[in-house]
PAMARTOR-604960 format. One record per residue (C-alpha): x, y, z negated; residue in one letter; residue number from 1. Coordinates in pm, whole numbers, padded with zeros to 5 digits, always signed. Last residue first. Layout:
<nuvexs>
NUVEX      u      v      w residu num
NUVEX      X      Y      Z      a NUM
...
</nuvexs>
This chain:
<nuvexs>
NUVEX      u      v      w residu num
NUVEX +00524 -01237 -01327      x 192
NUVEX +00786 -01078 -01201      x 191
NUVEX +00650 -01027 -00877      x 190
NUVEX +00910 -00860 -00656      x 189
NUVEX +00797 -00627 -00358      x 188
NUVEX +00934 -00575 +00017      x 187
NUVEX +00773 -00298 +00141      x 186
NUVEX +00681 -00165 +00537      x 185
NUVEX +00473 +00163 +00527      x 184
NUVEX +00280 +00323 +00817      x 183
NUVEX +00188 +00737 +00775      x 182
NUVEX -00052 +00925 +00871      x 181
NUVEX -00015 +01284 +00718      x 180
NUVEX -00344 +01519 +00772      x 179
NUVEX -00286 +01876 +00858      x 178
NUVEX -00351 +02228 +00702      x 177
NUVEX -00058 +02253 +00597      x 176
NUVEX -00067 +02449 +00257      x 175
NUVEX -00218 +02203 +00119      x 174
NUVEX -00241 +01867 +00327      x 173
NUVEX -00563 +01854 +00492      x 172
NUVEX -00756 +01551 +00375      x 171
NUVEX -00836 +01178 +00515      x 170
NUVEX -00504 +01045 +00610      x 169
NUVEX -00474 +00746 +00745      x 168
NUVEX -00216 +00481 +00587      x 167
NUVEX -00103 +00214 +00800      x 166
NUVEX +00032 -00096 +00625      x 165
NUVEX +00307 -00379 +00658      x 164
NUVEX +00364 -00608 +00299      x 163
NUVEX +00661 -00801 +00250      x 162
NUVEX +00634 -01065 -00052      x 161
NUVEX +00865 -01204 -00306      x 160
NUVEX +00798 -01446 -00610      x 159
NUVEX +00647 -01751 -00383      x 158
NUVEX +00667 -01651 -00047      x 157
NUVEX +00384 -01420 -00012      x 156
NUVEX +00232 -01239 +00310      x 155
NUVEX +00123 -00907 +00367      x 154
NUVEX -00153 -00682 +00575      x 153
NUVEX -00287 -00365 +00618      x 152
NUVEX -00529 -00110 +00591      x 151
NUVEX -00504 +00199 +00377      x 150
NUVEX -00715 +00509 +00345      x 149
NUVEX -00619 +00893 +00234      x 148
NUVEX -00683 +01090 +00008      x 147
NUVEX -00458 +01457 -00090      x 146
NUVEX -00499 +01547 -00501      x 145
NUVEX -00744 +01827 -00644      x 144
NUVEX -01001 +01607 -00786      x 143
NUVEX -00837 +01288 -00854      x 142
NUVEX -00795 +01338 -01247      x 141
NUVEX -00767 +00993 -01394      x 140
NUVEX -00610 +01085 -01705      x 139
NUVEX -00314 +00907 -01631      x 138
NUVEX -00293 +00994 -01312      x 137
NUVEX -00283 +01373 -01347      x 136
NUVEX -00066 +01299 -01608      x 135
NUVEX +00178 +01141 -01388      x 134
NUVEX +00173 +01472 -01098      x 133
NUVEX +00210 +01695 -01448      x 132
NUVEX +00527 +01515 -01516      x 131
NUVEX +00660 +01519 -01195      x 130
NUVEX +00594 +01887 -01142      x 129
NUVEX +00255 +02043 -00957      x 128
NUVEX +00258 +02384 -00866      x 127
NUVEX +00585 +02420 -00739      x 126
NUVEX +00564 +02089 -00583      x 125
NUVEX +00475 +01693 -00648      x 124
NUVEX +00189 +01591 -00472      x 123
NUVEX -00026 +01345 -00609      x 122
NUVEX -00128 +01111 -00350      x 121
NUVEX -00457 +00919 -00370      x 120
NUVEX -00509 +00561 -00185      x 119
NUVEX -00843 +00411 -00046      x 118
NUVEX -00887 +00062 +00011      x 117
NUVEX -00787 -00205 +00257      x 116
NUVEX -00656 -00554 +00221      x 115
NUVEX -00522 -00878 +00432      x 114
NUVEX -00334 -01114 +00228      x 113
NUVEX -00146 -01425 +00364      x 112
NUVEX +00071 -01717 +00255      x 111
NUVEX +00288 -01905 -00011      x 110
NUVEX +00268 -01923 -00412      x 109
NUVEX +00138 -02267 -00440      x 108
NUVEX -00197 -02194 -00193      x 107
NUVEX -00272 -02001 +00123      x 106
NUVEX -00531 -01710 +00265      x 105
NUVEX -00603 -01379 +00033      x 104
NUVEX -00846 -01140 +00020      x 103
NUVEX -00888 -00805 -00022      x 102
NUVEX -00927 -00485 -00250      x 101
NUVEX -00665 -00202 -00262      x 100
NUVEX -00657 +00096 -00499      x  99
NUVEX -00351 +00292 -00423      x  98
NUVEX -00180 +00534 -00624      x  97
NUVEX +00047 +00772 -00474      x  96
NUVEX +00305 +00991 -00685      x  95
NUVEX +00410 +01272 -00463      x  94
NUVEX +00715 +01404 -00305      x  93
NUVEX +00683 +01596 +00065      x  92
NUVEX +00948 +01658 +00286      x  91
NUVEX +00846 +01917 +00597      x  90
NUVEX +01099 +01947 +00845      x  89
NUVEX +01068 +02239 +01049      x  88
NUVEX +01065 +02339 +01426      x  87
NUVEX +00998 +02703 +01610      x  86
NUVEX +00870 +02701 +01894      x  85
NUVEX +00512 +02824 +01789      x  84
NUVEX +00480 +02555 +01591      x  83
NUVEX +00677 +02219 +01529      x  82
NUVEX +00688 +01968 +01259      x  81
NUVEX +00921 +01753 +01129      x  80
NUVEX +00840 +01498 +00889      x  79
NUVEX +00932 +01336 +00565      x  78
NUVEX +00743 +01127 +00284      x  77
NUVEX +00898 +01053 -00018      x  76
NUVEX +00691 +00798 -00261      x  75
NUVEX +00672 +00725 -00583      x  74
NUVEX +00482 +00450 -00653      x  73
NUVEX +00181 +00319 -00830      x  72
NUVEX -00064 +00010 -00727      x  71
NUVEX -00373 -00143 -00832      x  70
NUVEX -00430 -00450 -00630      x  69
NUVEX -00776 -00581 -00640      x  68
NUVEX -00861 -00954 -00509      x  67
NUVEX -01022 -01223 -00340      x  66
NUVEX -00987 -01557 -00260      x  65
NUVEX -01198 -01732 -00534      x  64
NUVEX -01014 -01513 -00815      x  63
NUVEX -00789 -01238 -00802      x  62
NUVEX -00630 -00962 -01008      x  61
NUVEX -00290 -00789 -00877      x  60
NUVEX -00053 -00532 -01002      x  59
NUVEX +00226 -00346 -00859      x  58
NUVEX +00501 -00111 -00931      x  57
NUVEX +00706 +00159 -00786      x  56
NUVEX +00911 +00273 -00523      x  55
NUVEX +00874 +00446 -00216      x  54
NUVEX +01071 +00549 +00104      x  53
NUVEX +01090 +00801 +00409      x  52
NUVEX +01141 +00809 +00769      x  51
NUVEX +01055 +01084 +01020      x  50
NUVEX +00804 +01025 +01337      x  49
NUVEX +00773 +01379 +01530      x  48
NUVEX +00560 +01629 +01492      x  47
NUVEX +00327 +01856 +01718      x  46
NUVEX +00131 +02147 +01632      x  45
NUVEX -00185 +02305 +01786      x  44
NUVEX -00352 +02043 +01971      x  43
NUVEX -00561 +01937 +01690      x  42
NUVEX -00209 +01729 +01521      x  41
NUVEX -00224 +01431 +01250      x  40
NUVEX +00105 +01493 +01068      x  39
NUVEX +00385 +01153 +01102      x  38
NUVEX +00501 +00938 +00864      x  37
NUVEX +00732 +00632 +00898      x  36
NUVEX +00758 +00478 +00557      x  35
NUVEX +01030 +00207 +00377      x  34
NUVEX +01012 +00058 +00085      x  33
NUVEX +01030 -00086 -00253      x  32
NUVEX +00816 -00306 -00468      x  31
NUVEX +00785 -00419 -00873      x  30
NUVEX +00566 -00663 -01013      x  29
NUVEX +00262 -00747 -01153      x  28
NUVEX +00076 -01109 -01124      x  27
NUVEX -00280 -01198 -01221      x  26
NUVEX -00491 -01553 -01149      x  25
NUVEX -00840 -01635 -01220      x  24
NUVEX -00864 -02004 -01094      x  23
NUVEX -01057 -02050 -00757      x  22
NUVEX -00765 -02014 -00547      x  21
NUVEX -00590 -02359 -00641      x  20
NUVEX -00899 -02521 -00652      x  19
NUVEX -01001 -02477 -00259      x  18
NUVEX -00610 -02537 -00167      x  17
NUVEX -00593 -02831 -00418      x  16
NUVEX -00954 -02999 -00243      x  15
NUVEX -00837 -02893 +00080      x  14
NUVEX -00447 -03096 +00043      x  13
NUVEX -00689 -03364 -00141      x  12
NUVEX -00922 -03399 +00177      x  11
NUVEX -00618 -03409 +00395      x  10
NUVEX -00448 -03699 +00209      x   9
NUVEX -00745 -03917 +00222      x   8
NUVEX -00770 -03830 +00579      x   7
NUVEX -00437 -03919 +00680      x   6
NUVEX -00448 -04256 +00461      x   5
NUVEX -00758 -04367 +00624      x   4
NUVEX -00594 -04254 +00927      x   3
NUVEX -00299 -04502 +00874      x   2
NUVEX -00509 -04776 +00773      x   1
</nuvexs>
């Protein structure tokens, strides 16, 4: 009786699970971090690990497992770099906007995500102000802006999550002429 009971009791635990991620779902929310960047050297300059934070907000369609997470942040990114003996820190300000697709594991607002997807940074400098760095997003201009790719992984506990990722950087930083790696740790707030 007892494993009829057991297995009864399994089957609708799968059958809610299975369900449970099949309906359309979307949450936004707000997040908040920490980031440990670092330039990508070719032998020529070194640089040490500096950290930085972001802030911003977060959005997330799914269905069936899977799901895109639009996402935009500030973000200020710090290291210190050293040439021909002679050490600076570099802080850079941009407005990133990653565009992350993956999949999720769990059910009733607890467990895992595991993404990846490529992320654009809108430096703000001189030549680019805040204002002009958020219109550049608006209007979906991604021409002149730094890429870079994101992998990583997060897991939900009902309204709050933590998410852990490693950014690569795919283009030369202007004026730099270096890549910025970078990981990020966030905790982030859905609000609904």
């Amino acid at each position: 009786m007892k494993k009829i009971l057991l297995s009864v009791l399994l089957l609708a635990s799968i059958n809610l699970a299975t369900q449970a991620q099949a309906i359309p779902s979307f949450a936004f929310g707000l997040k908040g971090g920490l980031n440990l960047s670092k330039f990508s050297t070719n032998n020529t300059l070194s640089s040490d690990n500096q950290a930085g934070y972001l802030a911003g907000v977060w959005a997330r369609v799914g269905a069936l497992g899977f799901n895109f997470q639009p996402e935009l942040y500030y973000s200020s990114k710090i290291a210190t770099v050293t040439s021909g003996g002679e050490t600076n820190t570099v802080k850079l300000n941009s407005i990133d906007v990653p565009l992350l697709f993956g999949m999720k594991v769990g059910t009733l607002g607890i467990g895992g995500r595991f993404y990846t997807g490529p992320v654009a940074s809108f430096i703000i400098n001189k030549d680019q102000s805040f204002g002009n760095a958020v219109g550049n997003v608006a209007k979906l201009n991604f021409k002149d802006q730094n890429h870079a790719w994101q992998f990583g992984a997060g897991a939900d506990f009902t309204k709050f999550s933590v998410d852990l990722r490693y950014e690569l950087g795919l283009t030369n930083l202007n004026g730099y002429d270096q890549k910025l790696n970078l990981f990020t740790l966030t905790a982030a707030y859905t609000i609904f």
